[in-house]
C-alpha positions as CSV (number, residue, x, y, z in Angstrom):
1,X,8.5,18.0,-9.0
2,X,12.1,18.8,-8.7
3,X,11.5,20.9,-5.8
4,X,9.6,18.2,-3.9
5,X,12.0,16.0,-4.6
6,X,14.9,18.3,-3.0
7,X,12.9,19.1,0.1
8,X,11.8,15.6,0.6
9,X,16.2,15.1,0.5
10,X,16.3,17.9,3.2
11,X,13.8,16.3,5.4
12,X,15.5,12.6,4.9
13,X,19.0,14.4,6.0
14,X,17.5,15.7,9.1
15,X,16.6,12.7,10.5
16,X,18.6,10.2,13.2
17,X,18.6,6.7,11.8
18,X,16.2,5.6,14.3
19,X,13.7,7.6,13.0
20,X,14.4,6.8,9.9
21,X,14.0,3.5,10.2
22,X,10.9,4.0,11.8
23,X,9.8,6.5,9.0
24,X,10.6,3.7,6.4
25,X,8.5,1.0,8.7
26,X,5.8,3.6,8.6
27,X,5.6,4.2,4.6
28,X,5.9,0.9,3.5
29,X,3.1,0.1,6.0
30,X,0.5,2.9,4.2
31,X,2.0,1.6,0.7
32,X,0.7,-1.3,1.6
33,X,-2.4,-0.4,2.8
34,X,-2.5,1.8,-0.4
35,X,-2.3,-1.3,-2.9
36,X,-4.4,-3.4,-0.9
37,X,-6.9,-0.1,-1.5
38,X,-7.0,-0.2,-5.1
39,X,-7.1,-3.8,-5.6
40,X,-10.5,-3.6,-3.0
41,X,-11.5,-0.5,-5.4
42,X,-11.0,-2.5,-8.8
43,X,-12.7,-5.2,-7.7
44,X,-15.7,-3.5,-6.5
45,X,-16.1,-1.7,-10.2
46,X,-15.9,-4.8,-11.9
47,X,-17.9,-7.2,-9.5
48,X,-20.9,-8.8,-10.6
49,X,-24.1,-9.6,-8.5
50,X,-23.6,-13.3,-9.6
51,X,-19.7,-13.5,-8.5
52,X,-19.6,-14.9,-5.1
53,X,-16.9,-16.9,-3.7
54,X,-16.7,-19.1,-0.9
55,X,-14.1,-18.3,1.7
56,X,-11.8,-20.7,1.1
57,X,-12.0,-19.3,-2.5
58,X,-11.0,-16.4,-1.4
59,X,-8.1,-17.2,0.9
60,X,-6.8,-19.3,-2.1
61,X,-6.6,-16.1,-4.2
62,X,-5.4,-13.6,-1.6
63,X,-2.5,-16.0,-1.3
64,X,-1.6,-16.1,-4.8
65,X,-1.7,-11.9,-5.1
């Protein structure tokens, strides 16, 4: 992990701050996309056949997340 961690540094330091920026825009955009991934994939393990929501249901939760 340690040496990850070091080239991960090595890459960071190479970069202008414009692409960094951009970089960061990029990763936070996939973490994103990574949590709203797992909370799909929880839900389908623990859905039931006889849980249904109506969409307004729905946009009332995603809200609230």
């Amino acid at each position: 992990m340690n040496l990850l961690r070091i080239r991960i540094h090595h890459l960071i330091e190479q970069l202008s701050d414009e692409e960094l920026e951009s970089v960061w825009h990029d990763i936070h955009a996939l973490h994103c996309d990574f949590y709203m991934l797992s909370a799909i994939q929880q839900v389908k393990r623990s859905q039931q056949p006889w849980d249904i929501l109506t969409q307004e249901e729905a946009i009332r939760m995603l809200m609230f997340v």
